[in-house]
MOPAC internal coordinates of N, CA, C and O (Angstrom, degrees):
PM7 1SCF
backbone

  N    0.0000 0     0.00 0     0.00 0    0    0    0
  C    1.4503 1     0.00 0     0.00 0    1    0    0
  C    1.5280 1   108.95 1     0.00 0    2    1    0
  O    1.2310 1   115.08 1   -44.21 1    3    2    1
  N    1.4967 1   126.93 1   135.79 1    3    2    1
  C    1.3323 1   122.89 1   134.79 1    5    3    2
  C    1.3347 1   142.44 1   -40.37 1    6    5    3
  O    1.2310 1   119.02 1   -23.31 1    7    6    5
  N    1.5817 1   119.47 1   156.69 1    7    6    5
  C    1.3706 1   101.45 1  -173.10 1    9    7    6
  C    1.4062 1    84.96 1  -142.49 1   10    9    7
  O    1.2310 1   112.85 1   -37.89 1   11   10    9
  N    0.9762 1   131.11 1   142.11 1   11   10    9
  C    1.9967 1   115.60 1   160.73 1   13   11   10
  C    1.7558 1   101.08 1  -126.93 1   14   13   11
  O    1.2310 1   126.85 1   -64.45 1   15   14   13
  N    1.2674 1   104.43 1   115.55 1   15   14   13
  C    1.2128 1   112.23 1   175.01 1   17   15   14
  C    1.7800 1   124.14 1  -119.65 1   18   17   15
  O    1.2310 1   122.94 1   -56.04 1   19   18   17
  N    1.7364 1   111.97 1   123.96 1   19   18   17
  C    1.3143 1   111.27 1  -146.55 1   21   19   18
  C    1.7305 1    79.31 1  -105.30 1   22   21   19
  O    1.2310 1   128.09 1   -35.58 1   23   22   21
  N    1.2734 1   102.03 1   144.42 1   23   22   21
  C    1.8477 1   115.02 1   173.68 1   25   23   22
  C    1.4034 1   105.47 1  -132.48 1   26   25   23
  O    1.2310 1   125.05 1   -10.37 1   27   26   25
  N    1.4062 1   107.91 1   169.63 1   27   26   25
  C    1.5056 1   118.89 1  -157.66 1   29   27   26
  C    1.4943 1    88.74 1  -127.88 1   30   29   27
  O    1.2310 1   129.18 1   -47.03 1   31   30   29
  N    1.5922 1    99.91 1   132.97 1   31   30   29
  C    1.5705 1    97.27 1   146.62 1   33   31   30
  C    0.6042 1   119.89 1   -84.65 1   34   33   31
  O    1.2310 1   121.09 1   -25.97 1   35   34   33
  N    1.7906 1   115.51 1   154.03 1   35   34   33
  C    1.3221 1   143.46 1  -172.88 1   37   35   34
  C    1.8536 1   102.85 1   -72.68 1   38   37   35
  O    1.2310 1   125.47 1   -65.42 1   39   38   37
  N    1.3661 1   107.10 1   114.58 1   39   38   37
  C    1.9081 1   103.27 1  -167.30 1   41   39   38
  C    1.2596 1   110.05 1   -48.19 1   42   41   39
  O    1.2310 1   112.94 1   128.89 1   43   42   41
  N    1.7458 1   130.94 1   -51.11 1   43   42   41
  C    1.7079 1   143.06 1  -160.71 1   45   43   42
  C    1.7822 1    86.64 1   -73.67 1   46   45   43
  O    1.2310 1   111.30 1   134.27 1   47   46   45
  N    1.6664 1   133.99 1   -45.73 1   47   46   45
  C    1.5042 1   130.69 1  -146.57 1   49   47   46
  C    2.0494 1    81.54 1   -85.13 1   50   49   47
  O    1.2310 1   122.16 1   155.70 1   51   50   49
  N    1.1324 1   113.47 1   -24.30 1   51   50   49
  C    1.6948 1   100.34 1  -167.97 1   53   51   50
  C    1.0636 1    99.38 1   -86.56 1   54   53   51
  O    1.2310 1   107.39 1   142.18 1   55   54   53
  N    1.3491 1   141.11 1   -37.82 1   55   54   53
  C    1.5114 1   150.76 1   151.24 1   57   55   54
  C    1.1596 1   109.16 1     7.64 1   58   57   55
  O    1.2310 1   136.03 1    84.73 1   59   58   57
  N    1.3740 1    86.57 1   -95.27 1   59   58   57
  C    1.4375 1   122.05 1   143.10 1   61   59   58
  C    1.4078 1   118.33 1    26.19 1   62   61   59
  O    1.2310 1   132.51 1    96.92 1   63   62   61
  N    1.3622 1    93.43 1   -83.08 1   63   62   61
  C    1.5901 1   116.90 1  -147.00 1   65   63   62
  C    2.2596 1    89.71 1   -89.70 1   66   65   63
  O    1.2310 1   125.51 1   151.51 1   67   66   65
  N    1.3653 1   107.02 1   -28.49 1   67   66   65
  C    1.3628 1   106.17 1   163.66 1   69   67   66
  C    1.4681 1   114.72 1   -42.90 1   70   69   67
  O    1.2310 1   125.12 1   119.15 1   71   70   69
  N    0.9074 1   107.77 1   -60.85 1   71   70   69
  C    1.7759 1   122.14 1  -134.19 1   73   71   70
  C    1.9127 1    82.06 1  -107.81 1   74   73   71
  O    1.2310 1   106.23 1  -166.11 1   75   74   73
  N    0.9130 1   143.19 1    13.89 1   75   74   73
  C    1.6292 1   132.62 1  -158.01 1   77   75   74
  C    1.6339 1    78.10 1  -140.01 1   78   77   75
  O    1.2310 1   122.68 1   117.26 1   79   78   77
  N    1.2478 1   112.48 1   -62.74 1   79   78   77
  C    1.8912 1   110.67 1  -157.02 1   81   79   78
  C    1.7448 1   111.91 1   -96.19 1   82   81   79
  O    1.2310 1   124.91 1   -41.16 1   83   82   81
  N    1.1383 1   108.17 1   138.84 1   83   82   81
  C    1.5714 1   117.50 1  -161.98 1   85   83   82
  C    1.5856 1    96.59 1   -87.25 1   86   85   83
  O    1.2310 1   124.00 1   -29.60 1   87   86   85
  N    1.7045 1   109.94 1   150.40 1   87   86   85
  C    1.2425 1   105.04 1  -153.30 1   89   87   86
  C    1.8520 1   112.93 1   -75.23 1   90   89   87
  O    1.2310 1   134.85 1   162.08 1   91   90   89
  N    1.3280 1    88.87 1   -17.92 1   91   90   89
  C    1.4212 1   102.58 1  -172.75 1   93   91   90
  C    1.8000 1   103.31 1   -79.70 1   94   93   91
  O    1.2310 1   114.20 1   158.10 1   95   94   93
  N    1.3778 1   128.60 1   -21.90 1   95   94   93
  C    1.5082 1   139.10 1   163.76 1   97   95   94
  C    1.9271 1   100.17 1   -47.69 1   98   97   95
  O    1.2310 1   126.16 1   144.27 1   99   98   97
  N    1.4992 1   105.77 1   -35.73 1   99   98   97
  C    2.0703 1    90.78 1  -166.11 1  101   99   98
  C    1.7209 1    89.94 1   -85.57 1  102  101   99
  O    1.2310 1   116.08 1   176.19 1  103  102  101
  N    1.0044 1   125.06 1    -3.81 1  103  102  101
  C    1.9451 1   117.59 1   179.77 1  105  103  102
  C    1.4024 1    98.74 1   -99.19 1  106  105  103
  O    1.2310 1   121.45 1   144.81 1  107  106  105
  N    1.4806 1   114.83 1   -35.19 1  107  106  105
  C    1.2883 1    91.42 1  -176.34 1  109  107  106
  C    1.5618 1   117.24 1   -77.54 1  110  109  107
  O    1.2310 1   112.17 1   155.09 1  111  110  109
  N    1.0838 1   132.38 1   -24.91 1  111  110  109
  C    1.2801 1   149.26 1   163.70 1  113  111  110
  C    1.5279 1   118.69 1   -44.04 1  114  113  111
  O    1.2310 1   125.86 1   112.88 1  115  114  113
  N    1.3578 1   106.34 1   -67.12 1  115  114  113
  C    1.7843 1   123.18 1   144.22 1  117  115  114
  C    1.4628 1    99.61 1   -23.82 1  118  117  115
  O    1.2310 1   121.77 1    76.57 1  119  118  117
  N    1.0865 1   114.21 1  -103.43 1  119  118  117
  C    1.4030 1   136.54 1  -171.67 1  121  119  118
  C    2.2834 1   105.85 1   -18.85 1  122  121  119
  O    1.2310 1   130.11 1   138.80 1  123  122  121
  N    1.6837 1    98.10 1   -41.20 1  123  122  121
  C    1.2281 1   101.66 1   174.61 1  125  123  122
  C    1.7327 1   126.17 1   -73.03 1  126  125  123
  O    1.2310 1   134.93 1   146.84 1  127  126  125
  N    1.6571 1    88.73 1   -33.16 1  127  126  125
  C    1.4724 1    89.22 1   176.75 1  129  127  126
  C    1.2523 1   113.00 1   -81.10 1  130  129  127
  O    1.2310 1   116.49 1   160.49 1  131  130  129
  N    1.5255 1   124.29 1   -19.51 1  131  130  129
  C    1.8191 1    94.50 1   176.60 1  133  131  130
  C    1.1271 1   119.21 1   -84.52 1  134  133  131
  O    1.2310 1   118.04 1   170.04 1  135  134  133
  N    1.5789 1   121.34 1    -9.96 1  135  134  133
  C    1.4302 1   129.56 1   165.08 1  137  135  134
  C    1.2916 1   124.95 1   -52.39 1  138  137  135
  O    1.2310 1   122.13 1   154.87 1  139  138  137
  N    2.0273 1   113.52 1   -25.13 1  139  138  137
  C    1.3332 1   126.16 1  -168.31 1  141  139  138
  C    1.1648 1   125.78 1    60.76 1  142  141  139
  O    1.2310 1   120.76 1  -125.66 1  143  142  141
  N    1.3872 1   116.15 1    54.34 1  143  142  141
  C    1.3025 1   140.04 1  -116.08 1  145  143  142
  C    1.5748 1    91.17 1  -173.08 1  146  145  143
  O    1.2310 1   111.95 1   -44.97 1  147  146  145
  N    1.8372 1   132.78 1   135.03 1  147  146  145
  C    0.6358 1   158.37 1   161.47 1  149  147  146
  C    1.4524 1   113.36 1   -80.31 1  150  149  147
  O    1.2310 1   109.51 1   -30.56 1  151  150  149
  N    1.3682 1   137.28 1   149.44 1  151  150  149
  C    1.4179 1   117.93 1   166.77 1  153  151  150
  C    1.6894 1   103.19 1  -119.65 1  154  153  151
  O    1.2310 1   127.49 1   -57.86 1  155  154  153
  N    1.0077 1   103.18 1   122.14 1  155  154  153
  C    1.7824 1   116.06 1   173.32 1  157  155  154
  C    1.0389 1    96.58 1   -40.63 1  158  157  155
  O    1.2310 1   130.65 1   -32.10 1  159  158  157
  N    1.7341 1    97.05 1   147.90 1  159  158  157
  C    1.7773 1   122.43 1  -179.45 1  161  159  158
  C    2.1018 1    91.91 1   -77.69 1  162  161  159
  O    1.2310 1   138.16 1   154.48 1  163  162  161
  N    0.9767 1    82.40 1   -25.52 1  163  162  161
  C    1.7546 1    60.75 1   177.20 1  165  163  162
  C    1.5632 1   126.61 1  -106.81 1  166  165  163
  O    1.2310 1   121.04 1  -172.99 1  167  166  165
  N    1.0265 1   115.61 1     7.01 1  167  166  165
  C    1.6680 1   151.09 1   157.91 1  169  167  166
  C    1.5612 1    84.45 1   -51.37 1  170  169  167
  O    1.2310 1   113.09 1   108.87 1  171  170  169
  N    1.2359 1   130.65 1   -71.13 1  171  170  169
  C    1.4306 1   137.92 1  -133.83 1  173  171  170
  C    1.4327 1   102.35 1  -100.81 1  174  173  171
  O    1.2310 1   119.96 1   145.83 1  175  174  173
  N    1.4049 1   117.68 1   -34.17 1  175  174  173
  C    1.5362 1   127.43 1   160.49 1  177  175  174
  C    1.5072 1   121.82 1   -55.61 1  178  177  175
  O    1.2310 1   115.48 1   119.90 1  179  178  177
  N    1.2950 1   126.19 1   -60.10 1  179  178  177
  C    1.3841 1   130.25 1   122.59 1  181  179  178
  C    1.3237 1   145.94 1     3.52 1  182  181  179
  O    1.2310 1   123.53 1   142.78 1  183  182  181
  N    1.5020 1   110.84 1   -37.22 1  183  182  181
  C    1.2183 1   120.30 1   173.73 1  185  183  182
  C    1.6335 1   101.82 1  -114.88 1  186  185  183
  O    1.2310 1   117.84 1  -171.87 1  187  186  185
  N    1.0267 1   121.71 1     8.13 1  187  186  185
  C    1.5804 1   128.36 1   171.25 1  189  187  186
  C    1.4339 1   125.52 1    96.77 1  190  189  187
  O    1.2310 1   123.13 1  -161.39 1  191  190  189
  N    1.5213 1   111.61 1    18.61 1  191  190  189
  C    1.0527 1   126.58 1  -156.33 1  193  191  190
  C    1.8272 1    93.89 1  -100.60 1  194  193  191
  O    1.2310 1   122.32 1   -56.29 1  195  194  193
  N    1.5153 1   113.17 1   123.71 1  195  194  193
  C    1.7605 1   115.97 1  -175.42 1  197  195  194
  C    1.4511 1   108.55 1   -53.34 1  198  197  195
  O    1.2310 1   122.10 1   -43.51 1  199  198  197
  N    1.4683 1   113.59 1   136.49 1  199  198  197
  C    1.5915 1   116.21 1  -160.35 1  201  199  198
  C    1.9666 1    82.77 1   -54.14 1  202  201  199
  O    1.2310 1   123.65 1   105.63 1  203  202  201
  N    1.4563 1   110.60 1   -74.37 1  203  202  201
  C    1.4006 1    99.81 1  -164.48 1  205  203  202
  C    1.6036 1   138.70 1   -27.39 1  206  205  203
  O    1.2310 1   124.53 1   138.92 1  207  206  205
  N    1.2506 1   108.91 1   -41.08 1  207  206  205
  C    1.2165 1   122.67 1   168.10 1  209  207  206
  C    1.6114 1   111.02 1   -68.34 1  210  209  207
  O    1.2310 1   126.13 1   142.35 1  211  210  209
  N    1.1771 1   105.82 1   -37.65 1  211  210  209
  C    1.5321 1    91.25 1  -178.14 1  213  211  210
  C    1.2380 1   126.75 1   -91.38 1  214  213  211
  O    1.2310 1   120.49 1   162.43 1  215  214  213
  N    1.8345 1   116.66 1   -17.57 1  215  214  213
  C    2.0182 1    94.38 1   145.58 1  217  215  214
  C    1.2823 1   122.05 1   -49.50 1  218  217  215
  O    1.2310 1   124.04 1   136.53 1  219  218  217
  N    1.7376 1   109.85 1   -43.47 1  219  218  217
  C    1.5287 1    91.36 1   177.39 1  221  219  218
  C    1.5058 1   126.71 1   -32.46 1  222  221  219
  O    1.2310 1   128.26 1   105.77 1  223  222  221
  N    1.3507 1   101.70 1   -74.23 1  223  222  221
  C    1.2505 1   110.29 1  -179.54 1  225  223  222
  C    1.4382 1   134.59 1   -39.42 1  226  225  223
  O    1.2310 1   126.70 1   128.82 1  227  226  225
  N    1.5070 1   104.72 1   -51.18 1  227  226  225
  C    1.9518 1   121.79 1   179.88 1  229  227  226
  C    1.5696 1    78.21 1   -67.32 1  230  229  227
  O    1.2310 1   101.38 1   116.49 1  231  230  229
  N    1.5958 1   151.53 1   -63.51 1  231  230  229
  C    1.3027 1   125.24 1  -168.59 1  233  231  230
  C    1.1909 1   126.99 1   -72.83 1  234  233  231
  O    1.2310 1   124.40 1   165.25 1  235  234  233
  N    1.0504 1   109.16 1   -14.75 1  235  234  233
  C    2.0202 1   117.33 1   150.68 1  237  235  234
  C    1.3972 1   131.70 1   -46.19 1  238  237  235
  O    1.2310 1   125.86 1   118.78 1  239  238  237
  N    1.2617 1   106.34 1   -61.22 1  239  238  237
  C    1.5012 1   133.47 1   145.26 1  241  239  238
  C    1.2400 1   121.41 1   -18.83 1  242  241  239
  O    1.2310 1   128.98 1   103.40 1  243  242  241
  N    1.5435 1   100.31 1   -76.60 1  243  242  241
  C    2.0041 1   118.22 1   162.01 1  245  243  242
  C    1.1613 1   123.96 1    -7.78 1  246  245  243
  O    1.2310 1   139.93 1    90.45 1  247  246  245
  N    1.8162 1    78.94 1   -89.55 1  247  246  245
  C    1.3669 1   110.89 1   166.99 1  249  247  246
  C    2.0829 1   122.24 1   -21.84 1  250  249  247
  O    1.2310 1   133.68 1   101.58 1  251  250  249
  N    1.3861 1    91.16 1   -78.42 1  251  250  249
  C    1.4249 1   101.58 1  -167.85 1  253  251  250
  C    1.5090 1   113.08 1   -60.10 1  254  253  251
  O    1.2310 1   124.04 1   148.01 1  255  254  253
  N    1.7593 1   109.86 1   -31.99 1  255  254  253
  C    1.5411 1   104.73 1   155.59 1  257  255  254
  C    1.0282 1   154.00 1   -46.06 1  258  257  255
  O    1.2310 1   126.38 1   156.24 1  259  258  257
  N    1.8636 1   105.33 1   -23.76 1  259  258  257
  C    1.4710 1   132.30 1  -169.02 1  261  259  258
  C    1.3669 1    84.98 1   -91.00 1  262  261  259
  O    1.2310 1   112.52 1   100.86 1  263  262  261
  N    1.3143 1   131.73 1   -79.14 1  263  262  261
  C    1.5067 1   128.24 1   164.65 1  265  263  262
  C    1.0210 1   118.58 1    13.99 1  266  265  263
  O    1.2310 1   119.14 1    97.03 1  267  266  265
  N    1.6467 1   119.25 1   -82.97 1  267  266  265
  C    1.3869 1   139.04 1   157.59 1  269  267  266
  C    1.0588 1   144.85 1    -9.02 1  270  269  267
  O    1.2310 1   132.86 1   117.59 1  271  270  269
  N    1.4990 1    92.77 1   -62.41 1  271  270  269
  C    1.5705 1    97.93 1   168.16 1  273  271  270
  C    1.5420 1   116.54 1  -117.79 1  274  273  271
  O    1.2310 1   120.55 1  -150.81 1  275  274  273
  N    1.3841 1   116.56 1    29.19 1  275  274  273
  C    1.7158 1   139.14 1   127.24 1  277  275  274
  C    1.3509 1   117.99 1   -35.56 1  278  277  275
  O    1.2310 1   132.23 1   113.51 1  279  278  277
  N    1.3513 1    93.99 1   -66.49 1  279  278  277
  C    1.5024 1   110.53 1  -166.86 1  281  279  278
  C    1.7204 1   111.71 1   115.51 1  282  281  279
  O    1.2310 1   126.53 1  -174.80 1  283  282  281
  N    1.4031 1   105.04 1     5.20 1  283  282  281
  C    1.6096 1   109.82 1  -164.44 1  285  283  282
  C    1.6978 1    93.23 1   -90.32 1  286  285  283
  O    1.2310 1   111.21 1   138.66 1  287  286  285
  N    1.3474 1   134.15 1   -41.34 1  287  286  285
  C    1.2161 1   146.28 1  -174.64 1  289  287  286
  C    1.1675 1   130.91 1   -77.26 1  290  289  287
  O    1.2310 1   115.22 1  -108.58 1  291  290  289
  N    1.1143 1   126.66 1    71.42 1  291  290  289
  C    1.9081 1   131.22 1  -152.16 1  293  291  290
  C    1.3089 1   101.01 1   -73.01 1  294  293  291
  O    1.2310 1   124.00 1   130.37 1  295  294  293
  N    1.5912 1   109.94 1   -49.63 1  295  294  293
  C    1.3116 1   108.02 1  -168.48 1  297  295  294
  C    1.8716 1   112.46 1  -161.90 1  298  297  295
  O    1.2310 1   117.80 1   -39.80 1  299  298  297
  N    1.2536 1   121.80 1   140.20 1  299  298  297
  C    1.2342 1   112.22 1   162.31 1  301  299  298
  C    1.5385 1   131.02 1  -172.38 1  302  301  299
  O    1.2310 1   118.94 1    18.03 1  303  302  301
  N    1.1539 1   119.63 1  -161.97 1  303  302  301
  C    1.7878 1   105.47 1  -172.15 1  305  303  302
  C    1.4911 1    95.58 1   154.29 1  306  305  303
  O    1.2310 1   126.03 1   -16.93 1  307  306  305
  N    1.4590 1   106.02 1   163.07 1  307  306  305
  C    1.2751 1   128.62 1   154.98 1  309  307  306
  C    1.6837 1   128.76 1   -74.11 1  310  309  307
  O    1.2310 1   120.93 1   -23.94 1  311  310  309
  N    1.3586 1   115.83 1   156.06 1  311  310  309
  C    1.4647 1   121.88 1  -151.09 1  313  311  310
  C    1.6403 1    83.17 1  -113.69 1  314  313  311
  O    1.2310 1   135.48 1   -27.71 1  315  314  313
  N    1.5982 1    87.64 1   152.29 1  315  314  313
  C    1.8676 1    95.60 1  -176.94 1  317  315  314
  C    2.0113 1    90.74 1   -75.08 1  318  317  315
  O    1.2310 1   138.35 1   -45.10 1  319  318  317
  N    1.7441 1    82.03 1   134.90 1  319  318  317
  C    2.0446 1   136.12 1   178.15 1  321  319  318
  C    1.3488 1    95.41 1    81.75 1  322  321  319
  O    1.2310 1   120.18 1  -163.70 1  323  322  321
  N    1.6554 1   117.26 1    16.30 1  323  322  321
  C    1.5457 1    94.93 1   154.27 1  325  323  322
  C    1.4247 1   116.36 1    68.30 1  326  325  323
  O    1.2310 1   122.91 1  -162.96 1  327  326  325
  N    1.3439 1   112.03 1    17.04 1  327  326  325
  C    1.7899 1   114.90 1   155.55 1  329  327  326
  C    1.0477 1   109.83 1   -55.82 1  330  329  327
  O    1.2310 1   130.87 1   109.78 1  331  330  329
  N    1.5675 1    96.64 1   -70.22 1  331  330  329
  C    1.6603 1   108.19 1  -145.05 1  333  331  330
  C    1.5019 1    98.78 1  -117.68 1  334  333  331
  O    1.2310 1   122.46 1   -23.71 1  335  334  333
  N    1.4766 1   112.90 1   156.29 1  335  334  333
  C    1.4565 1   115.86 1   155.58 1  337  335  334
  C    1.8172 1   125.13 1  -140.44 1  338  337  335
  O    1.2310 1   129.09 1   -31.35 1  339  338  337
  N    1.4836 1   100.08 1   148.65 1  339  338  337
  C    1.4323 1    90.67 1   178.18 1  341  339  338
  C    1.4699 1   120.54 1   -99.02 1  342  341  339
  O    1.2310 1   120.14 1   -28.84 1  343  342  341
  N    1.0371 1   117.33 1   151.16 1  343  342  341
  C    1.5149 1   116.92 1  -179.77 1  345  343  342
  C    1.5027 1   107.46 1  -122.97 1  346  345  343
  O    1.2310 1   100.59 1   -50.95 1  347  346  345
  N    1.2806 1   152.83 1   129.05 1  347  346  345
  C    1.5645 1   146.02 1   145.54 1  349  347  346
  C    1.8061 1   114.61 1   -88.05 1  350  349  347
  O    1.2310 1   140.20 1   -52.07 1  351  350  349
  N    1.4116 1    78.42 1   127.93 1  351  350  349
  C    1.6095 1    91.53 1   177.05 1  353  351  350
  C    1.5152 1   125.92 1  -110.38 1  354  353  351
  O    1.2310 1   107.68 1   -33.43 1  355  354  353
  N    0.8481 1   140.60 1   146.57 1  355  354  353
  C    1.4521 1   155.46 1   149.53 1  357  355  354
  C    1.5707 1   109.83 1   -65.08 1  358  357  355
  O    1.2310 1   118.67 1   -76.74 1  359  358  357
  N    1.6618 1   120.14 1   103.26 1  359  358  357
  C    1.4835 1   106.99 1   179.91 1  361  359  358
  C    1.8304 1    78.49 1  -162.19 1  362  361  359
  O    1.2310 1   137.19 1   -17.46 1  363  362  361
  N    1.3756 1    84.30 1   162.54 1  363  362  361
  C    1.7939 1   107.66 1   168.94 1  365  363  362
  C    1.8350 1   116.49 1   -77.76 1  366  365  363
  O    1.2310 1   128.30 1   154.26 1  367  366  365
  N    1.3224 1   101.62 1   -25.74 1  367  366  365
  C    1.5006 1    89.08 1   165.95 1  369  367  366
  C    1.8815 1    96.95 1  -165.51 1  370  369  367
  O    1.2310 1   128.63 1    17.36 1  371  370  369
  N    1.8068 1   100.98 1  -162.64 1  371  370  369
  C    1.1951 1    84.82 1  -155.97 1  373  371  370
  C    1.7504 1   118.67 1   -98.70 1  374  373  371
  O    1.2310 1   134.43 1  -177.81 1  375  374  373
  N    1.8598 1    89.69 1     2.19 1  375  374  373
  C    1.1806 1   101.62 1   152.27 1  377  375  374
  C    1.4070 1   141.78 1   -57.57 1  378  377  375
  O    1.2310 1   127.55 1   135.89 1  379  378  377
  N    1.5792 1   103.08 1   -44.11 1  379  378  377
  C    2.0125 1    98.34 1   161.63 1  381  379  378
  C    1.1298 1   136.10 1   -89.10 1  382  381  379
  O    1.2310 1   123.93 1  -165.00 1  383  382  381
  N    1.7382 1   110.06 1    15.00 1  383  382  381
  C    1.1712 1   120.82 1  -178.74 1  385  383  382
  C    1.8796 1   111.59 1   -93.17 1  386  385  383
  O    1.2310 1   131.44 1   147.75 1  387  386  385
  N    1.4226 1    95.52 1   -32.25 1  387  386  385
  C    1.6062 1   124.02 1   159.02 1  389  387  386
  C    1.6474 1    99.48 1   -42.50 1  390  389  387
  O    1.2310 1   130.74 1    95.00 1  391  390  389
  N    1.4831 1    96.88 1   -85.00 1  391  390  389
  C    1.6999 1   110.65 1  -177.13 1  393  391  390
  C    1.1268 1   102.01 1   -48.76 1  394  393  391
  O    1.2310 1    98.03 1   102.94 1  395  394  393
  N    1.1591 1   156.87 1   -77.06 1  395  394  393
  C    1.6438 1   141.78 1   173.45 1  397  395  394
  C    1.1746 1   102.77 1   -14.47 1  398  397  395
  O    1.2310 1   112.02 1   113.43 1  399  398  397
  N    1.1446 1   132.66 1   -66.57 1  399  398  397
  C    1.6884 1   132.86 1  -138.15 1  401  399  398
  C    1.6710 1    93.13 1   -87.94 1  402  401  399
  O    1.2310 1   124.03 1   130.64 1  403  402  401
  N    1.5891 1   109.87 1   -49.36 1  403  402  401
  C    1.7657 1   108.46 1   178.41 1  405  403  402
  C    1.3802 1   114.31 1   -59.15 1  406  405  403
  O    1.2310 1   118.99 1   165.03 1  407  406  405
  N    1.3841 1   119.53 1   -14.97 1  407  406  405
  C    2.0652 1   119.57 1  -174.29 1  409  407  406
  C    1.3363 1   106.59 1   -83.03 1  410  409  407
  O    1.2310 1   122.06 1   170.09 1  411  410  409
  N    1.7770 1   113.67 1    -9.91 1  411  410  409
  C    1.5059 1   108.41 1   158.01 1  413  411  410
  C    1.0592 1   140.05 1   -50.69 1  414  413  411
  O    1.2310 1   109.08 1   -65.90 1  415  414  413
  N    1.4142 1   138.06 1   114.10 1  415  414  413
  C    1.3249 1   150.81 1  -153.63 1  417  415  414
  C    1.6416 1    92.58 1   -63.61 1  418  417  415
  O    1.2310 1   111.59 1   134.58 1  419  418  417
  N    1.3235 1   133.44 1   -45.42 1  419  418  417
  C    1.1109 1   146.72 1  -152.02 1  421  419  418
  C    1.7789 1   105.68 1   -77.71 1  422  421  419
  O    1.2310 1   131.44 1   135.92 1  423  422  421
  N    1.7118 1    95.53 1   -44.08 1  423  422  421
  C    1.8919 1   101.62 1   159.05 1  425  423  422
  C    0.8788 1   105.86 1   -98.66 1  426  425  423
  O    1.2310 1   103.43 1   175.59 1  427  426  425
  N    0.7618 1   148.08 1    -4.41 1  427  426  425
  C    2.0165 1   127.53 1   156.41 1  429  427  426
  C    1.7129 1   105.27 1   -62.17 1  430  429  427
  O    1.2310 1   122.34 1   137.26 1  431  430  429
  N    1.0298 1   113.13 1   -42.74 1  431  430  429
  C    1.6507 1   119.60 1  -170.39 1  433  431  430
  C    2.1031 1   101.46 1   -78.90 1  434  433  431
  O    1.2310 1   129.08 1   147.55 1  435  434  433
  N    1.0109 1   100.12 1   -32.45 1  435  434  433
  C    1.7381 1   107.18 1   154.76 1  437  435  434
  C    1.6841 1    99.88 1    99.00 1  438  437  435
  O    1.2310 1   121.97 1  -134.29 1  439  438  437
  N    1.4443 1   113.83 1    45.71 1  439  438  437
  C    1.0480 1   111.64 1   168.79 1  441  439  438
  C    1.1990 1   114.70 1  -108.99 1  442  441  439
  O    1.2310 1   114.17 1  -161.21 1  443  442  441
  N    1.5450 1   128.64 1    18.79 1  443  442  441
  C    1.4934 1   133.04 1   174.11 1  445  443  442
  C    1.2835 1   113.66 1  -164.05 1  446  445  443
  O    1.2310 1   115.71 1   -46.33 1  447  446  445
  N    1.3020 1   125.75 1   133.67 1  447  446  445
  C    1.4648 1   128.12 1   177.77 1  449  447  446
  C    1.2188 1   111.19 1  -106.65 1  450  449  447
  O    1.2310 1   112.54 1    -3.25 1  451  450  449
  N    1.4450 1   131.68 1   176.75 1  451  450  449
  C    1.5247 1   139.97 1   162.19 1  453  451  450
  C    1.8198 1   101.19 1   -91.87 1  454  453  451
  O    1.2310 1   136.26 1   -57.52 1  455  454  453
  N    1.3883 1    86.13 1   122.48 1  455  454  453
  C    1.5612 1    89.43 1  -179.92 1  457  455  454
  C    2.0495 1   109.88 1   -97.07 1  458  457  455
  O    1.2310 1   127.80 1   146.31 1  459  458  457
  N    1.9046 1   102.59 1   -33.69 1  459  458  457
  C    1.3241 1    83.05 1   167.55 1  461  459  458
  C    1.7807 1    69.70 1  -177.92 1  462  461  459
  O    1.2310 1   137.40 1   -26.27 1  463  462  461
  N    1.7501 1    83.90 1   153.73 1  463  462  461
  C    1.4615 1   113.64 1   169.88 1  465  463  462
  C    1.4476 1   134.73 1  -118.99 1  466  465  463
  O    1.2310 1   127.17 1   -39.55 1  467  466  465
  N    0.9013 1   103.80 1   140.45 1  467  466  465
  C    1.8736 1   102.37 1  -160.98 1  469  467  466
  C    1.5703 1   100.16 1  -142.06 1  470  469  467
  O    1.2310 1   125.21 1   -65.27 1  471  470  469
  N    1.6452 1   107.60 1   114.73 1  471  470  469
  C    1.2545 1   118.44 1   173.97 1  473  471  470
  C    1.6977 1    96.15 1   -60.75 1  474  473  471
  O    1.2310 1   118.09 1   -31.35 1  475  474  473
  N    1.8119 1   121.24 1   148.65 1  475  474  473
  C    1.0551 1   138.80 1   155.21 1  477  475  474
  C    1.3979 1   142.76 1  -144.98 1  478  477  475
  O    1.2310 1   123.90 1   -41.64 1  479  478  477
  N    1.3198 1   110.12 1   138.36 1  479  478  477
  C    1.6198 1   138.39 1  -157.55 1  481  479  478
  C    1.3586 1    82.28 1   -75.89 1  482  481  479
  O    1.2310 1   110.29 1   -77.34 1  483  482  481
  N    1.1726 1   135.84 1   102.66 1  483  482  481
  C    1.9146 1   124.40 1   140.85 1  485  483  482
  C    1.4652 1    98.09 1   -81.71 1  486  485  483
  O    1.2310 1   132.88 1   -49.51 1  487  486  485
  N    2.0674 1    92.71 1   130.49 1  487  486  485
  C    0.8312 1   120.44 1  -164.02 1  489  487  486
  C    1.7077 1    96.29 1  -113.88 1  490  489  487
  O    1.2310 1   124.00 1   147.44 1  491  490  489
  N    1.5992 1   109.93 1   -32.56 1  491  490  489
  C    1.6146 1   109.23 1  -165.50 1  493  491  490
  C    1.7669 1    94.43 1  -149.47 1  494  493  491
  O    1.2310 1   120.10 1   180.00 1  495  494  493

């Protein structure tokens, strides 16, 4: 079964991530994931990005890569101004689709919650 589950950033943790991460750090990151491609914790240190925040992130990254090429991670991303994002999962119910989404380094650190989950039929 599918799962698509949309989460909220946390308003003060996205702040945050404004005023902490340089604008050219969210392209290069971009730029890493369509490569399939991880971006080094010191790639991101380098570009001025606070060491702490930026394991988060390079293990965010990780994370959602391993997903990926699991097969658990169909699809996902952030929603335009960067509230919210959706993710679709591949899981047996809607409990490990939860646990997928909570083993994110990025919600573990509490910059995104599950706002609601909805098993889905792809139809097209």
């Amino acid at each position: 079964m599918r799962y698509v589950i949309i989460s909220r950033m946390d308003p003060e943790k996205s702040s945050r991530l404004r005023d902490e991460m340089p604008a050219s750090a969210f392209q290069f990151i971009n730029d890493k994931v369509k490569e399939k491609k991880v971006p080094a914790l010191q790639e991101l240190t380098g570009m001025g990005v606070v060491p702490g925040l930026a394991q988060i992130l390079a293990d965010h990254v990780q994370h959602l890569t391993e997903l990926t090429a699991n097969g658990k991670l169909i699809s996902g991303g952030p929603c335009d101004g960067f509230q919210d994002a959706i993710n679709i999962f591949e899981a047996q119910s809607d409990a490990e689709a939860r646990a997928l989404h909570d083993a994110d380094p990025i919600v573990k650190a509490g910059f995104m919650s599950i706002q609601q989950v909805f098993c889905w039929h792809q139809v097209f």
